[in-house]
C-alpha angles and dihedrals in degrees: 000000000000119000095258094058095044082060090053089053096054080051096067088055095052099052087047087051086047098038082049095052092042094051093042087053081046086052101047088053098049128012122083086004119121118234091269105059083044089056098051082044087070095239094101144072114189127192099012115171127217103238092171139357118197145154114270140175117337103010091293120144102231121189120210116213138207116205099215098192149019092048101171090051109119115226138205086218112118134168114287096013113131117254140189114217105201138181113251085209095087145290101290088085122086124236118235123208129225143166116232108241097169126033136171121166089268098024137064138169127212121200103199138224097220141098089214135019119236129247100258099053074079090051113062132242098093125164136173125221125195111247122219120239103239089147096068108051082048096062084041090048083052102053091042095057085045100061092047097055091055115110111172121359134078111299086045081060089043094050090050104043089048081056098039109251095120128038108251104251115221127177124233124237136109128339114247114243122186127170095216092059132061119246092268087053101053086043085058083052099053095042078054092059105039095051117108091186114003144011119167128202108224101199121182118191107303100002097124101248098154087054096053091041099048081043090054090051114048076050088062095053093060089065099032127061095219134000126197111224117200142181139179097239128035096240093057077054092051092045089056102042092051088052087040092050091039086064100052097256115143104240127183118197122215113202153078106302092222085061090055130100116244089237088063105035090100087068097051120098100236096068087031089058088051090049094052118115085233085056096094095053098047090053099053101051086055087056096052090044086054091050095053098045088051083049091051101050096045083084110098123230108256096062144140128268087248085060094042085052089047090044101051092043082054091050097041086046080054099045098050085045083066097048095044093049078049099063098042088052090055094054087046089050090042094040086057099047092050091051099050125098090197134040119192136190151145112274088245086036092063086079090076107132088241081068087054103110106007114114117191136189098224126039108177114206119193124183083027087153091054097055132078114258104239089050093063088052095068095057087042102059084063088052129075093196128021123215104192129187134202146067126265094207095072128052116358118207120274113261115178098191114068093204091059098042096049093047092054116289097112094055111092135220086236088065093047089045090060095035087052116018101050091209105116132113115201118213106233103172109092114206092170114057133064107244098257094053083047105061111054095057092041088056100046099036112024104036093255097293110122113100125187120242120250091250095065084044097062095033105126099242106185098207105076091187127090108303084207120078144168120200104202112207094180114132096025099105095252122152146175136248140182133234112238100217104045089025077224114156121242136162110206092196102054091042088052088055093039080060085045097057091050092048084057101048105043110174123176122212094028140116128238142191129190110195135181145160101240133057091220090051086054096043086056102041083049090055090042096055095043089055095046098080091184084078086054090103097059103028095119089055099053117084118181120187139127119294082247088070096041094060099115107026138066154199152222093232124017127197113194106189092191087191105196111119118160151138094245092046093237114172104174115171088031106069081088100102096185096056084062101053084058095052088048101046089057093087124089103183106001140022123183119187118203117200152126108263089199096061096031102037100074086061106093090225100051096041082059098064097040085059086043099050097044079049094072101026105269104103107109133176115242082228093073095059089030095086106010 
């Protein structure tokens, strides 16, 4: 067993150990629990009430709810998690599954997994549980022992070379130009193209990863019949498959239609299959073999052998219709797939069976340090060379259970890739950050090489001051606090002066984060601004959220409240670094921090923001906002 394989094996461990952990938290929050503690455990809704049932994308029945109590409840629901609706009125009634394609904190749709809906959707009593994800860590599982079986080919080569084993191979030949990319980019785009197993985007904030990616990609195309494009989450997909479209590519997206972006819903298969010219006839077969079904059935149970006779011919007539409708469905899917220049999925949705038995050259995975290593091996084993994205010095994949993630878990097979294989470009021209936001995580993450394009050099920014601030809270008598139920940290003082900050700097027209560590910082930071009617005014323009859900996206003006303000100078979540380069590199022209020095100065990390801010003019005192 070569080292490699021997990693791989500890690999296996390690996803048992995380799939254990997942599914225990899944257990203390709903098995032998009543409704009700389910329900304070954030995995039920109960009583929902079905405020509309229609018709949506793709032919799915999908049910809109309405949560009728217990508003201020959190919840563990999101956007594209599998669900069970179920009847309160016993156990008789069977359960339906879903996935949640719409949710609001008192609203919620369900696009069903269902043909018809049950009776006692019609008689009241509905709830909705949250369902667990075994599917998922099998078909990691699966990959995983996979790629440690095998013994010669080409994912044994690939295995090797992404440990370093084996020295990364690359062709020679000309060096891509292109006049809508800077010099590093269009070096990315010729290692790409040069690289016989593996190339690897490094892209730090604002480099302009997606667009070299999106522009490496419609190159490939050119060559190759067909590439496979993955992510780890459905909205990086989503990202990639709008740029791709937008530039005339033919995508196909693979996934539930409720887990899609509005802007891409026009690429899944699910709409394309509806817009086929094949589309009409199918439809209508499976009209006339629900007729007859519906025929057939009408017949009641005691009858004559004339009516038997009738009934089964009813029922025969139903069941070739289908088959019929089925096959007609499977040339249109075939017919789509292979029509398309582009097929994207999730990492864990490449298993769909239309990917079965399609091999590619290329698979393109961006966010890959963002995404769990066995995942990526699923996409990978249809691939005989990989192309990732990312940058491991920003956000780290999500691992629920310490012991796994210390032991290795966390650690991605992007990082090991550029660790081993020596076959990365980073991206060093910044087209996002003012200059002064820029610097300091250039300097202590990326070895000061990030510069700032010229575009960003000659914008008119109106503010001539420092476009990096701390606010230091420490001395004002703030202090923390934790939710009991979620045993989530706020701090309703420094939330109230982050609003106040806002309130005293109104801009139209621009747009603003608020970002913080903790969701009960953010609950109460959301209640704070929908209360202050001065911001009425600028509202659209405000999102708040984790720095975990800001990864991707940015602002004109960012807020950070980093929360954490005590005697002992814990700062628990925060000693994630990276998370904090994220939240930072959001900002386009001006980032305020706001924290307690006190609490935050003896960390190596944070003292060294503080010294960096008062370096260039943007380190203020609380006091100053505090009575003004």
């Amino acid at each position: 067993m070569t080292p490699a394989q021997q990693s791989i094996n500890q690999l296996v461990q390690l996803l048992k150990i995380e799939r254990d952990e997942d599914y225990a938290q899944y257990e203390r929050k709903m098995f032998n629990t009543s409704i009700e503690e389910r329900r304070k455990r954030g995995v039920t809704w109960y009583p929902v009430v079905m405020a509309n049932r229609f018709i949506g994308t793709g032919e799915r029945y999908t049910l809109e709810l309405d949560r009728t109590n217990f508003l201020e409840q959190n919840h563990s629901f999101q956007v594209g998690a599998v669900v069970s609706v179920f009847s309160g009125h016993g156990d008789d009634a069977e359960a339906i599954s879903g996935v949640i394609s719409f949710l609001r904190k008192e609203k919620m749709r369900v696009a069903l997994n269902v043909s018809e809906l049950p009776d006692w959707l019609r008689q009241g009593k509905i709830g909705v549980n949250l369902l667990f994800d075994e599917g998922s860590y099998r078909e990691m599982n699966r990959a995983l022992q996979y790629v440690l079986s095998a013994e010669t080919g080409r994912i044994a080569d690939l295995r090797e070379t992404l440990y370093g084993a084996r020295a990364a191979e690359f062709k020679t030949g000309f060096e891509y130009q292109s006049v809508n990319l800077n010099p590093k980019q269009n070096e990315a785009l010729t290692n790409i193209f040069h690289a016989k197993d593996v190339a690897i985007i490094h892209g730090p904030p604002g480099t302009g990863k997606t667009t070299t990616l999106v522009n490496a990609i419609k190159e490939v195309v050119k060559n190759e019949k067909q590439v496979l494009v993955c992510a780890q989450s459905n909205a990086a997909v989503d990202l990639i498959v709008e740029k791709l479209a937008n530039l005339g590519l033919e995508v196909l997206r693979l996934g539930h239609p409720a887990r899609l972006t509005p802007e891409v819903i026009e690429n899944s298969l699910d709409v394309k299959i509806s817009q086929h010219s094949f589309f009409k006839e199918l439809r209508d077969i499976r009209k006339k073999s629900e007729e007859f079904k519906k025929m057939g059935h009408k017949y009641k149970r005691s009858f004559g052998r004339d009516e038997k006779f009738q009934r089964d011919l009813l029922l025969k007539e139903a069941r070739l219709l289908r088959q019929d409708a089925d096959r007609i469905e499977s040339q249109i899917t075939e017919d789509l797939m292979d029509r398309a220049r582009v097929i994207a999925c999730t990492l864990v949705g490449s298993t769909h069976q239309l990917l079965r038995d399609r091999v590619f050259k290329s698979v393109f995975i961006d966010e890959a340090s963002q995404a769990l290593e066995p995942a990526c091996w699923i996409p990978i084993l249809k691939s005989y060379r990989v192309i990732m994205a990312g940058d491991h010095l920003q956000l780290p994949p999500t691992v629920k259970s310490i012991k796994a993630g210390k032991e290795g878990l966390e650690e991605t097979l992007f990082k090991k890739a550029i660790e081993n294989a020596k076959a990365d470009v980073m991206l060093e021209t910044q087209y996002r950050m003012h200059p002064h936001i820029m610097k300091f995580s250039s300097d202590y993450f990326y070895n000061g090489k990030l510069e700032a394009a010229e575009e960003v050099l000659i914008r008119d920014w109106e503010d001539k001051g420092a476009r990096f601030e701390f606010i230091d809270t420490a001395g004002c008598g703030f202090q923390e606090k934790i939710k009991k139920e979620t045993l989530s940290t706020y701090n309703e003082d420094e939330a109230k002066l982050v609003i106040k900050l806002l309130a005293q700097n109104i801009t139209e027209n621009t747009s603003i984060g608020i970002i913080a560590p903790y969701k009960a910082q953010i609950e109460y930071l959301s209640d704070l601004l929908q209360a202050e009617e001065i911001l009425d005014v600028i509202k659209e323009n405000i999102s708040i959220n984790t720095m975990d859900a800001f990864q991707g996206q940015e602002r004109d003006v960012i807020f950070i409240s980093l929360t954490r303000t005590n005697d002992k100078s814990e700062i628990g979540f925060l000693k994630e670094y990276r998370r904090m380069n994220v939240a930072m590199t959001r900002a386009k022209s001006k980032l305020v921090v706001v924290g307690d020095s006190a609490t935050l100065g003896k960390d190596p990390f944070y003292n060294a923001i503080i010294d960096y801010v008062q370096s260039i003019g943007g380190y203020r005192s609380a006091f100053e906002f505090l009575y003004v």
